[in-house]
C-alpha positions in Angstrom: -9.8 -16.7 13.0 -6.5 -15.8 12.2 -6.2 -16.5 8.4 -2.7 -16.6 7.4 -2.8 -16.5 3.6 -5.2 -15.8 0.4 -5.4 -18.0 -2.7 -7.1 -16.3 -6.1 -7.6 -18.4 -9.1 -8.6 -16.4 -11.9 -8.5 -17.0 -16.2 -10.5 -15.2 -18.9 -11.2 -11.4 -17.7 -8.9 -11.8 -14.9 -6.4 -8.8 -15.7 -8.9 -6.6 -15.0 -10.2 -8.3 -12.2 -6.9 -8.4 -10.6 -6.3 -4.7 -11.1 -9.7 -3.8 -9.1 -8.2 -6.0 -6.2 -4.8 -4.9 -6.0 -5.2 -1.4 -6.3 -8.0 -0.9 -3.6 -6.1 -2.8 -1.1 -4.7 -1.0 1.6 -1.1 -0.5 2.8 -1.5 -2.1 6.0 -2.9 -5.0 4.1 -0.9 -7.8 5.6 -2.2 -11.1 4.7 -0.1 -12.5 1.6 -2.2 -13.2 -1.6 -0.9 -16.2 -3.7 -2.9 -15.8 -7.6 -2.6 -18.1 -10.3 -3.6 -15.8 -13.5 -3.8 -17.9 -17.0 -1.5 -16.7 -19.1 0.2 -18.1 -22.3 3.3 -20.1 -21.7 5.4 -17.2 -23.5 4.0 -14.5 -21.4 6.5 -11.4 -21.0 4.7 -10.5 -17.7 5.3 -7.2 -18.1 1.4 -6.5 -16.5 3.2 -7.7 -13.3 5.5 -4.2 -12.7 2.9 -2.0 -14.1 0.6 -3.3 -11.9 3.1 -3.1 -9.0 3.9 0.5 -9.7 0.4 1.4 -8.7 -0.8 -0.5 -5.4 -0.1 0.1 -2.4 1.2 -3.5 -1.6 4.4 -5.2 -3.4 3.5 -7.3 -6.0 6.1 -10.4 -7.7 6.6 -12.7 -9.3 6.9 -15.9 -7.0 10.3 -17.3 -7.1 11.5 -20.9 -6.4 12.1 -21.1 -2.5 10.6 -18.1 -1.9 9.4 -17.1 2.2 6.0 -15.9 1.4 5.8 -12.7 3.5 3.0 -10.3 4.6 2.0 -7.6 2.4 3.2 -9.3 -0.6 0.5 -9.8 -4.0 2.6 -13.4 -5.5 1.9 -13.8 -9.0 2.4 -17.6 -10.7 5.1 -17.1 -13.5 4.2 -18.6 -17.1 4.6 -22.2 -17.3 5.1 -23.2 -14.0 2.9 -24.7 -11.5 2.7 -22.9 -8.1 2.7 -25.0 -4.9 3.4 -24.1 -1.4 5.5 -26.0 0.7 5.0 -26.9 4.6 7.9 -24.2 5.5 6.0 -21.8 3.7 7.8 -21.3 0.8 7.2 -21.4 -2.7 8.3 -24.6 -5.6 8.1 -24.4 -9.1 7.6 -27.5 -11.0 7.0 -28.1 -15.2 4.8 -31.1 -14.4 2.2 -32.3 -16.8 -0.8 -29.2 -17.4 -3.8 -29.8 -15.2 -7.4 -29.0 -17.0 -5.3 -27.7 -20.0 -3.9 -25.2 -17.8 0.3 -24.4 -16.5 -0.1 -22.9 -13.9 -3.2 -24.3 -12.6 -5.1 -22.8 -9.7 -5.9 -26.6 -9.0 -2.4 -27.6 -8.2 -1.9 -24.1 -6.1 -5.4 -24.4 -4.3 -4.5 -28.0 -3.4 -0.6 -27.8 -2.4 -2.4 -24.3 -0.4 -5.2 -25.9 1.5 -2.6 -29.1 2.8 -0.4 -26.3 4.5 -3.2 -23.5 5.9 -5.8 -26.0 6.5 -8.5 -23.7 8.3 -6.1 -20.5 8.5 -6.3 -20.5 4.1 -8.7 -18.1 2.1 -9.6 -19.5 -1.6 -10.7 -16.9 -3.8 -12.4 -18.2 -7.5 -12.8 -15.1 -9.8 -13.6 -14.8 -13.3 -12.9 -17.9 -15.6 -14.1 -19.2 -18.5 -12.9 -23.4 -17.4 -13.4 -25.0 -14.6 -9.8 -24.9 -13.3 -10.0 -23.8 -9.3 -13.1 -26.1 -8.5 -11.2 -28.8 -7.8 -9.0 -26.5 -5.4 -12.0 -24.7 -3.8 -13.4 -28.1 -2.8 -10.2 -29.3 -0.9 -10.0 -25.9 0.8 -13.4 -26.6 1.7 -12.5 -29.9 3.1 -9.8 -28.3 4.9 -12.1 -26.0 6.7 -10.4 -22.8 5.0 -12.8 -19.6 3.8 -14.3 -20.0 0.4 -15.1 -16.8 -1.6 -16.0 -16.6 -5.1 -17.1 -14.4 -7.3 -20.5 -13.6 -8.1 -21.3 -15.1 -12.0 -23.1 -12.2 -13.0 -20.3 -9.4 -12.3 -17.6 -12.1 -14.2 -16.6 -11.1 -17.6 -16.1 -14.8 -18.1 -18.6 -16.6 -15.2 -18.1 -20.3 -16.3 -15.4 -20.5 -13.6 -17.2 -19.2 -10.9 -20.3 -21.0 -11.9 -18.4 -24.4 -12.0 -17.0 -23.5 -8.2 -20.5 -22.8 -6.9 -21.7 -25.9 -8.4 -19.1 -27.9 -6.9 -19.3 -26.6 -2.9 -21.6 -23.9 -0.3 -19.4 -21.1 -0.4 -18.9 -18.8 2.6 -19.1 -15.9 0.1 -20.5 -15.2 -3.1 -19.8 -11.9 -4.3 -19.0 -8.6 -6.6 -15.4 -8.3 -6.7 -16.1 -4.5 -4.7 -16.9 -6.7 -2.2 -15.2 -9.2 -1.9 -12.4 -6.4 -1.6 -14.7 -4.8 1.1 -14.4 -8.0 3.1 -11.0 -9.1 2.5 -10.1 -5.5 4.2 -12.5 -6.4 7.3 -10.8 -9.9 7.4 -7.3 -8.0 7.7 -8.5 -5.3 9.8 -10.4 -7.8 12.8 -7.6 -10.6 12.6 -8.3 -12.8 15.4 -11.8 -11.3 16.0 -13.4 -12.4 12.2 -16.0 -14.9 12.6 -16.7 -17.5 9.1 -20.1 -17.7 8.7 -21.6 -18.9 5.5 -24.3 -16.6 3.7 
């Protein structure tokens, strides 16, 4: 399978979780990676070029129109929801806050699985609402991969736990490796086989 984009939802804890990710993902990495981080409406995102200065990939701020490209890390800005279009581009919208939450990984998930279908990866990390579970269950639907993180390595695992509740994963995981098999996705392309486990 040839997966053509990433989608990580991620809340309470999720700075640091987002750091481990980005930083011990290769150069080569070419699948883009979509996150929705919670963050208060009046965020500077300053985290965003810190973080950028250090990995290997770029890493934005997703802007309205946007062509999402390869090797890119997109990052929601504050108080906007995040949806993909069918040309593969980005909107921003100031609709009405989805479980409490703009952006909501719900409304990116969503918008995400209607375009990739079976060629999306959802990621749910660490959380502490249940934002995402909606989102992972129509990516599910859609026949995309489903990863989320393993409760017990969250700093905040209500999140995850709501996510595994909701569907089977394909992957339930310690962010090391969901890393670990994010890289193998990348490096087999057409060759990587879903299987659940």
């Amino acid at each position: 399978m040839h997966y053509e984009a990433i989608v990580i939802g991620v809340s309470s804890g999720g700075m640091n979780a987002l750091k481990i990710i980005s930083l011990a993902l290769p150069i080569d990495f070419k699948i883009p990676i979509i996150i929705v981080q919670h963050v208060g409406a009046h965020s500077d995102s300053l985290w965003i070029p810190l973080l950028n200065e250090k990995s290997n990939l770029h890493i934005k701020e997703a802007d309205e129109k946007e062509k999402i490209e390869k090797g890119t890390i997109y990052i929601a800005p504050p108080n906007y929801h995040l949806l993909i279009e069918n040309d593969k581009t980005f909107s921003l919208t100031i609709d009405e806050r989805v479980n409490f939450a703009r952006p909501s990984i719900d409304v990116l998930f969503e918008s995400a699985a209607e375009v990739y279908r079976k060629k999306l990866i959802g990621i749910v990390l660490t959380g502490a609402n249940n934002d995402g579970t909606n989102g992972i269950i129509r990516i599910k639907e859609c026949d995309g991969l489903t990863i989320i993180q393993d409760p017990k390595t969250a700093e905040a695992p209500y999140m995850p736990k709501s996510a595994i509740d909701a569907i089977e994963a394909d992957y339930i995981l310690a962010l090391e490796d969901i890393v670990e098999l994010l890289i193998k996705i990348d490096d087999q392309k057409n060759n990587f086989n879903k299987f659940h486990k």
